[in-house]
C-alpha positions in Angstrom: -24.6 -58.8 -7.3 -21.1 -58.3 -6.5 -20.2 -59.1 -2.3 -17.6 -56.8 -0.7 -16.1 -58.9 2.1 -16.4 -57.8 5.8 -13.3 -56.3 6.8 -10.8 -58.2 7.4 -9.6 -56.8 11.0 -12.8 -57.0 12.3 -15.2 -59.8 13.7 -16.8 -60.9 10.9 -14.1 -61.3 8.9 -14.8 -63.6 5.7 -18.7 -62.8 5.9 -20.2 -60.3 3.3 -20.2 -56.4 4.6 -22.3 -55.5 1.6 -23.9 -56.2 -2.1 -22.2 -53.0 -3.5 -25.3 -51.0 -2.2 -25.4 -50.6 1.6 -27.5 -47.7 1.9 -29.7 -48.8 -0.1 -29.5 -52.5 1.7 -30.1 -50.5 4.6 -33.8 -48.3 3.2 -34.8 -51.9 2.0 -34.4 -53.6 5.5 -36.7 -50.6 7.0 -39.8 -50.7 4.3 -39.5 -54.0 2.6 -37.2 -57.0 3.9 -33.9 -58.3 3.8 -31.7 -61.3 4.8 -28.5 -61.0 6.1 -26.2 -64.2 5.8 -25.1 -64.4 9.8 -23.8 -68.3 9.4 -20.2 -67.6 10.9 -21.7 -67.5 14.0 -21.3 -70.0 16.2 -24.1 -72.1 17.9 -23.8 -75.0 20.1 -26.5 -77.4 20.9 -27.0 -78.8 24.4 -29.0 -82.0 25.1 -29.6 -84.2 28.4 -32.0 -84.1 31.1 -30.1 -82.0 33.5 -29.3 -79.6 30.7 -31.2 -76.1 32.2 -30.6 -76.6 35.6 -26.6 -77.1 35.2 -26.3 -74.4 32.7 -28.8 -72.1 35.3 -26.0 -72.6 37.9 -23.4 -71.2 35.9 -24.8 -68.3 34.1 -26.4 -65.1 34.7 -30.3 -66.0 33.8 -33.0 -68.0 35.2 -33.7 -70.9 33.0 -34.2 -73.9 35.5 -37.9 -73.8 33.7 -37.0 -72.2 30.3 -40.6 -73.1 28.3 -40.1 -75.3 24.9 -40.1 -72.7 22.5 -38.8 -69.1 24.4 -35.6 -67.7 23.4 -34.0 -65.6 26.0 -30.4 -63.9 26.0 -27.9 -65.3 28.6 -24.6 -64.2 29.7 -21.0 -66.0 31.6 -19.4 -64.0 33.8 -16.0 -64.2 35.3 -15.3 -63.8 39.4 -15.6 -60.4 39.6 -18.5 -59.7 37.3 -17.5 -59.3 34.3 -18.6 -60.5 30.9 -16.8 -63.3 29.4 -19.7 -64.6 27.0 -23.1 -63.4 25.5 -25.5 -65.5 23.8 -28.9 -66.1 22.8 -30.3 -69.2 23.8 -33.6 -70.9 22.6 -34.7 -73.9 24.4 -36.9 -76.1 21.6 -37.8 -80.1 21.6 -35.5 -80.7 24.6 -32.5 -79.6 23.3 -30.9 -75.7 24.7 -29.1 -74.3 21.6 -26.8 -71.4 22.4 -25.9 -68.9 19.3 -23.0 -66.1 19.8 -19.9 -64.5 18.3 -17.8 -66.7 15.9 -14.5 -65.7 18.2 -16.0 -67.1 21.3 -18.2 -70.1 20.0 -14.9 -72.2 20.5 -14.1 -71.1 23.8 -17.8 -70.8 25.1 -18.1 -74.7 23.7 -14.5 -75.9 25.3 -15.3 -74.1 28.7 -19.0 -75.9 29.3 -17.5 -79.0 28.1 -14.9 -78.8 31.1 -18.1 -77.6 33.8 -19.9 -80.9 32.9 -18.6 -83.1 35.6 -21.5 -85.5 36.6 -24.8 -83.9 35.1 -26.7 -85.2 32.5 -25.8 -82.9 29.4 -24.1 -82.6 26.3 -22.4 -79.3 25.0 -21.7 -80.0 21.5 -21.0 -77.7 18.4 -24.5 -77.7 15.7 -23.9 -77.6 12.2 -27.0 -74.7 12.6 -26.5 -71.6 10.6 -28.0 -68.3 11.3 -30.1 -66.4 8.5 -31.6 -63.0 10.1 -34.5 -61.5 8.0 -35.4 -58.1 8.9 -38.3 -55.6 7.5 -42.1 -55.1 7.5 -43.0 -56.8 4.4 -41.6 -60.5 6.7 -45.5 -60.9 7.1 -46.3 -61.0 3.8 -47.6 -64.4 2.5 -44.8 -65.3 0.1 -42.0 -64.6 2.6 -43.8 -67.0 5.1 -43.7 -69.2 2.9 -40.3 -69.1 1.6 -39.3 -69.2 6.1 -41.6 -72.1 6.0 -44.1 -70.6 9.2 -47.9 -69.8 9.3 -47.0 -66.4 10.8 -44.0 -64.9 12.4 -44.0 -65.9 15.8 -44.0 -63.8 19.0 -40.4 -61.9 20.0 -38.1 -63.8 21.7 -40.0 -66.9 21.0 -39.6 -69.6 18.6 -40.8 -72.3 16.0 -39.8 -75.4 14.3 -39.1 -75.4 10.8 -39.8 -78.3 8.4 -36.5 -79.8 7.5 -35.3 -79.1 11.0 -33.7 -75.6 12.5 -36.1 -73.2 13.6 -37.0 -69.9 13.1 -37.0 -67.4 16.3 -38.4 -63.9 16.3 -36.2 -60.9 17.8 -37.4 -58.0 19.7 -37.8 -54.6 17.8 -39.2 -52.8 15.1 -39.2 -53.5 12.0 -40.1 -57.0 12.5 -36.7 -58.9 13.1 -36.5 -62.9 12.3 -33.7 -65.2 12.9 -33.3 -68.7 11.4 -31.4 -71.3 12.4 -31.3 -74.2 9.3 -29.0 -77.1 8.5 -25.5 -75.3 6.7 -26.2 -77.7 3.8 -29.9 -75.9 3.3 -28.5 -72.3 3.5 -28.1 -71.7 -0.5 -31.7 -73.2 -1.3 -33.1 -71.2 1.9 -31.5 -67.8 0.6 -32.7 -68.9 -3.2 -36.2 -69.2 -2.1 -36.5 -66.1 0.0 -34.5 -63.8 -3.0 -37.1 -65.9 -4.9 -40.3 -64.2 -2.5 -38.8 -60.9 -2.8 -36.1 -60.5 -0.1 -33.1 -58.9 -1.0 -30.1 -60.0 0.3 -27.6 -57.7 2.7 -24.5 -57.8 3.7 -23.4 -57.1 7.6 -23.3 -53.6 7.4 -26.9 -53.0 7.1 -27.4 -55.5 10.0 -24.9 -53.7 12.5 -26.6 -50.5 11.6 -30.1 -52.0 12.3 -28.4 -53.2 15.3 -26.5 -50.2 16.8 -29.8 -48.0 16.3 -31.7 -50.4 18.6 -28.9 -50.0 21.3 -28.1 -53.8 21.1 -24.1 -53.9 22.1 -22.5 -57.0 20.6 -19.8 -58.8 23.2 -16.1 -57.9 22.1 -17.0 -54.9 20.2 -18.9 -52.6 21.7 -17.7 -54.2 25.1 -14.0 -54.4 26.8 -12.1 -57.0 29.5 -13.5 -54.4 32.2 -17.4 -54.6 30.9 -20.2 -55.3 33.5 -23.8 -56.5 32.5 -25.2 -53.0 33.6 -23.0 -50.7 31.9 -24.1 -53.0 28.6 -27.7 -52.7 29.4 -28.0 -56.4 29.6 -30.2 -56.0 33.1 -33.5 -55.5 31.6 -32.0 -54.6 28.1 -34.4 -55.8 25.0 -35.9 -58.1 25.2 -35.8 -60.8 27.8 -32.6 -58.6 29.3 -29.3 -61.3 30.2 -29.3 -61.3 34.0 -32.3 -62.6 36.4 -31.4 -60.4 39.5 -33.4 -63.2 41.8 -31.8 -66.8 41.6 -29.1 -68.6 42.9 -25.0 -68.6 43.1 -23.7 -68.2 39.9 -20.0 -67.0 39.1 -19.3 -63.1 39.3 -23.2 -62.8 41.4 -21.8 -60.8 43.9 -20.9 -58.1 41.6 -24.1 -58.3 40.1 -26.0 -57.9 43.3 -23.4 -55.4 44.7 -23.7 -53.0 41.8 -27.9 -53.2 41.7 -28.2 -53.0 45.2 -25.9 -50.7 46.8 -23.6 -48.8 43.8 -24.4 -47.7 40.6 -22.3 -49.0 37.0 -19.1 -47.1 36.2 -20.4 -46.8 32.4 -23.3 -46.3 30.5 -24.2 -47.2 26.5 -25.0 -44.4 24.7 -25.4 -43.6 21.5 -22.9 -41.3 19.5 -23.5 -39.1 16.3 -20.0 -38.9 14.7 -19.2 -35.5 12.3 -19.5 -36.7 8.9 -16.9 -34.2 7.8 -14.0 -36.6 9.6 -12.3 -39.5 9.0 -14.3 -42.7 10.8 -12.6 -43.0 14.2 -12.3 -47.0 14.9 -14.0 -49.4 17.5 -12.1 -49.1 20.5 -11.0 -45.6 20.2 -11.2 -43.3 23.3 -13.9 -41.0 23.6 -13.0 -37.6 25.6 -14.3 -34.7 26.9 -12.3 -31.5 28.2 -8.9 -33.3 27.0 -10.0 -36.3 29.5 -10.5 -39.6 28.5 -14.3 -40.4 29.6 -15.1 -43.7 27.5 -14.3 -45.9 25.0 -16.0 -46.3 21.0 -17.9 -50.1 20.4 -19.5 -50.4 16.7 -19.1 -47.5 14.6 -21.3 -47.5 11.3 -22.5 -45.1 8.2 -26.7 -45.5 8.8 -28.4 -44.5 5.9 -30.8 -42.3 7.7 -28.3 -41.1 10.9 -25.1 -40.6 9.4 -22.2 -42.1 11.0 -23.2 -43.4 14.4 -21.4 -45.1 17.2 -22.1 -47.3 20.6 -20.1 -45.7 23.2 -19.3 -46.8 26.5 -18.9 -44.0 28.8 -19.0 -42.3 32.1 -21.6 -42.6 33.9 -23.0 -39.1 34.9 -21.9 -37.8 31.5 -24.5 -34.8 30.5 -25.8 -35.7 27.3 -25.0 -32.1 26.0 -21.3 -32.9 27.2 -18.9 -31.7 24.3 -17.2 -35.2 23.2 -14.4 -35.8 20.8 -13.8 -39.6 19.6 -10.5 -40.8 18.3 -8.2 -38.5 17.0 -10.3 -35.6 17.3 -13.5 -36.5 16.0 -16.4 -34.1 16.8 -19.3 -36.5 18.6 -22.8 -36.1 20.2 -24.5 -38.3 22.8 -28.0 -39.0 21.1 -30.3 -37.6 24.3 -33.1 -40.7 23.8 -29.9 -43.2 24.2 -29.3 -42.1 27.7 -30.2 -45.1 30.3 -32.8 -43.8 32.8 -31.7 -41.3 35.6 -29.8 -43.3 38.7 -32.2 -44.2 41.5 -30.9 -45.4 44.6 -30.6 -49.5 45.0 -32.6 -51.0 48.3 -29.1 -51.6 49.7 -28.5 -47.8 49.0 -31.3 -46.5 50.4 -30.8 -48.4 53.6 -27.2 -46.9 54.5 -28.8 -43.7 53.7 -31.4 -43.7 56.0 -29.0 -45.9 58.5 -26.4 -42.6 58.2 -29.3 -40.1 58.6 -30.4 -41.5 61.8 -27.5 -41.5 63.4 -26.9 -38.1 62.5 
């Protein structure tokens, strides 16, 4: 097989976009399995006693208690709400390991180093690297084997794995499973699994997977304006990023002021892009009527969509809403993408009634 590097302009440059196939990479991750090579990403490990509840005071989720063994997503905010960091963090034989974008794994390390002060815990970077398997056929008995588990554990949970790393499951369909090994064991890890029948993948197939499970990836598919509920990070998949109901944290009042009284200035969506046209890029504005109304995130050829697109845009937006996206790119909000109609926050309802009785 011959790898095609990952652009070099984009986030994952120097990681493998594709095996000369990507379609095909793609079909084989929805009715057999793959395993995409994800080990640029960046993952710190956290030890010490006081390790949940001082990282609990400074992020956006509720981990004080976080069980040995659950994987949630968490998120670092800056004063006025908005997202500086996403990660996914697994908490596993009293240690707290945090895995997110290879741009910010530097800055995310350098910036909890600096919050340590007097508690009892240790940011430091892990040598993990991240495998992610994905398809129905992860069950079968030689795949298991080849991960080095029983069964595939329950999402957002996860196991030990002999030799040390651990595997956790992801939310979704088909079955997505994430491994974090030792970097040294990553060419006998991939050997064995190519070995029980997984084909390797490059990026591309995993960013498709990804963008048609409306998962948005910090950076990309997000901007320096980007709060957690335009991202769908409040009750997203899985675990969702933000625990509405615990304490101070940094950028909570925007949190609590946007769930409780207004509604987010953006929504995710899902874009179908005109196939005819040149790919607009991530980034590019998204308009309606000559008016600027979003912006593009990930845009990606799926092998059974087209080309498709995360799109963060007005909020209020019709989903039959003629859209053009970059320089005059014919685009479609996918109707099932659309978050669910606005109800009024507690807050919100309160002023109303307040206004109406006074009327």
């Amino acid at each position: 097989m011959s790898a095609v590097p990952a652009p070099e302009s984009g986030p994952d440059a120097g990681a493998v976009w594709h095996y000369g196939d990507p379609l095909g990479e793609q079909r084989a991750a929805e009715v057999a399995a793959v395993v995409v090579d994800r080990s640029h990403r960046g993952v710190i490990s956290i030890s010490g006693a006081d390790r949940r509840s001082w990282l609990h005071s400074l992020t956006t989720q509720h981990i004080t208690e976080l069980p040995d063994g659950l994987s949630t997503e968490n998120l670092s905010l800056d004063g006025q709400g908005r997202v500086e960091d996403h990660w996914v963090q697994t908490e596993l034989d009293g240690v707290s390991y945090l895995d997110t974008e290879p741009w910010r794994a530097e800055p995310l390390l350098t910036y909890l180093q600096r919050m340590v002060f007097w508690a009892d815990a240790l940011p430091e970077k892990s040598d993990l690297a991240v495998l992610s398997l994905i398809g129905p056929k992860l069950t079968g008995p030689a795949v298991l084997a080849a991960v080095g588990v029983d069964a595939l554990p329950e999402p957002m949970t996860a196991v030990a794995l002999p030799g040390g790393g651990f595997a956790r499951r992801m939310p979704g369909d088909p079955p997505e499973l994430d491994l974090l090994i030792p970097r040294a064991d990553v060419d006998a890890r991939l050997a064995a699994l190519r070995q029980a029948g997984v084909r390797p993948a490059g990026l591309w197939a995993y960013e498709a997977h990804r963008v048609a499970a409306l998962r948005p990836r910090l950076g990309v598919d997000t901007d320096e304006r980007t709060i957690p509920h335009e991202a769908g990070w409040i009750g997203g998949p899985g675990l969702g990023a933000v625990h509405l109901d615990k304490g101070c944290y940094r950028g909570q009042e925007t949190v609590a002021r946007v769930h409780n009284l207004g509604r987010p200035p953006r929504m995710l969506v899902l874009l179908h892009l005109d196939g005819s046209a040149d790919r607009p890029q991530t980034g590019d504005p998204v308009t309606a009527g000559g008016r600027t109304v979003g912006r593009l995130g990930t845009v990606v050829e799926h092998v059974d969509d087209g080309p498709v697109a995360l799109a963060l845009i007005k909020r209020g937006i019709p989903a039959d809403t003629e859209l053009l996206a970059g320089d005059g790119v014919t685009a479609r909000i996918d109707a099932d993408s659309m978050p669910p109609e606005d109800t009024p926050g507690a807050g919100r309802a309160a002023v109303d009634r307040l206004r109406a009785n006074r009327r």
